[in-house]
N, C-alpha and C positions, 0 to 999 in steps of 0.2 A: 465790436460791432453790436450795435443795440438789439435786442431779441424782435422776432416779431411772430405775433400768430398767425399759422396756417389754420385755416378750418376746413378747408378741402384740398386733395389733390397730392404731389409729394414735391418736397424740398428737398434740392440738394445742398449739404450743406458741407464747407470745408472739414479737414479733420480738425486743424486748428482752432478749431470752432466747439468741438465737442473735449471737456475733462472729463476724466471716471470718476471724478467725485460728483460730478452733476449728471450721472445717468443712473435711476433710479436700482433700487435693488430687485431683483429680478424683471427688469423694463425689455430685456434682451430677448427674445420670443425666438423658437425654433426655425423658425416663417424665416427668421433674420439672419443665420447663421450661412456660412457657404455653401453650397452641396459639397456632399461626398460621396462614398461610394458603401452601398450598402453592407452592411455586414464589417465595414472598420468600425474601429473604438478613439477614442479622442483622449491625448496622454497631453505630456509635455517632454520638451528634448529636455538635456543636459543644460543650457541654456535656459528653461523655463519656459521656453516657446513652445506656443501650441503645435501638437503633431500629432500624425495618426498613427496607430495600428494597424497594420494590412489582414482582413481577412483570413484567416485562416480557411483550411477544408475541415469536412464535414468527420466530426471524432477528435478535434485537435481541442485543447484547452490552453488555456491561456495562463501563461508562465512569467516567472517575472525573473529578468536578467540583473536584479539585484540596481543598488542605487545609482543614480547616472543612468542610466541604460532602458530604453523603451522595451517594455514587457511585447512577447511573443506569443502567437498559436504553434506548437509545438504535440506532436503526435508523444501519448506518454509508453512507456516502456507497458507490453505484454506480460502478466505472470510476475509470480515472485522474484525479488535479486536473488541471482546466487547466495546459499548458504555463506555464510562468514568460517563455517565449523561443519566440518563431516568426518563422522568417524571411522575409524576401521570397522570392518565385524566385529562383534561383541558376543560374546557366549551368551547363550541362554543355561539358565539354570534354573531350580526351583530353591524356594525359602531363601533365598540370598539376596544380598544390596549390592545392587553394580554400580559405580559410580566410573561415571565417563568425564574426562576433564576435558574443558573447552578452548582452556586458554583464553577466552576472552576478556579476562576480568573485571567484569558485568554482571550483573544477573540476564541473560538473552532477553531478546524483546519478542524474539518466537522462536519455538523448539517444536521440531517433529520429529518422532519416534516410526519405525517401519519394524516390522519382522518381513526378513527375506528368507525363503524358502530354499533350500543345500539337497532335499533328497527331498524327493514327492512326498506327501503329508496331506492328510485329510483334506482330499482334493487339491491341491495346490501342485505345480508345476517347480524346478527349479529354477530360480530367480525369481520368480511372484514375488511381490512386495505385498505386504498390509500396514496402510497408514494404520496407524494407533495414536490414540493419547493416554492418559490413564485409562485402563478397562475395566473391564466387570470385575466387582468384590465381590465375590460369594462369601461370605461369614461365615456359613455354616460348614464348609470345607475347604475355606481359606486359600481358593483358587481366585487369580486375578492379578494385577498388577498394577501399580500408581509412579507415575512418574513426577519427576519435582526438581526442582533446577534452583541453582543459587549460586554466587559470581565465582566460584570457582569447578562446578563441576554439574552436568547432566547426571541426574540416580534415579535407577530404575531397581523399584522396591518389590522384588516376585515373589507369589504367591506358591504354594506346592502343587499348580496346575496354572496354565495358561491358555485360559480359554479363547477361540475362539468361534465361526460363525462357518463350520464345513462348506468348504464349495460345491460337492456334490450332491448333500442331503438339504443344504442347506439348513440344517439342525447345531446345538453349541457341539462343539467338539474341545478336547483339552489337546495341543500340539505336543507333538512329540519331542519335547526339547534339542534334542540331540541333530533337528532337522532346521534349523533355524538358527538363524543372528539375527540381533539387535541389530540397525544401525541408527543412528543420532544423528541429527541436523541441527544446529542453531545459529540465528540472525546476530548481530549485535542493535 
């Protein structure tokens, strides 16, 4: 069919009529596209055909269901996964190296340390937990603690005091070792 110019008004024109080599590159205008429906995203099926994303609600992100498969709005999980590694109680001691093994054989990708409270102690109730990571070094009387992790084992390096942050006085206090365990968490 021989081409003709329009200068006003609109033509209809067959699809036959139009190739995607002769429609320019970005000639396509939003103005031209289908409606849809606010708030979808525009994919392609398993086929390569254009399709949509349904909206998700309000909090959800968008998750992809791996190749093949049109990506979702998906509400993500609340808080940390479960630990991979939790350990029993752990003595507390002074000047000693505890090392707690994980079994994961990793280096963990997050580790948290608690002292849990066994007989009331400088303000503390029993079962009170205190997150911890490494604590206070005192140098000058070698009170504190450093934890450090490596693919076989959680070690917690103590000090001949263990300080911490009295819940009554809210002043430093050193724990009564004898009143407290260790316990260990680690991710893989």
């Amino acid at each position: 069919m021989p081409l003709t110019k329009v200068t006003s008004g609109v033509r209809t024109i067959a699809t036959s009529e139009v190739v995607t080599a002769s429609i320019a590159d970005d000639a396509i205008t939003l103005a031209k596209m289908a409606p849809g429906t606010d708030g979808n995203l525009i994919t392609y099926d398993a086929s390569g055909n254009p399709a949509h994303v349904s909206t998700g609600t309000s909090g959800q992100v968008l998750t992809s269901q791996g190749a093949g498969a049109a990506p979702v709005f998906a509400t993500l999980a609340s808080g940390l996964p479960a630990a991979t590694f939790t350990s029993s109680e752990q003595t507390v001691a002074v000047d000693t190296v505890l090392d707690v093994p994980h079994g994961l054989g990793a280096i963990p990708s997050l580790v948290q340390v608690r002292l849990r409270c066994k007989t009331a102690d400088v303000g503390y109730a029993v079962n009170d937990e205190i997150v911890v990571s490494s604590g206070p070094v005192d140098l000058v009387n070698d009170r504190g603690w450093t934890v450090q992790t490596d693919a076989t084992n959680v070690t917690i390096l103590q000090g001949t005091g263990i300080p911490v942050i009295n819940q009554t006085t809210l002043n430093g206090s050193n724990i009564t070792v004898g009143s407290w365990r260790w316990i260990v968490k680690a991710w893989s």
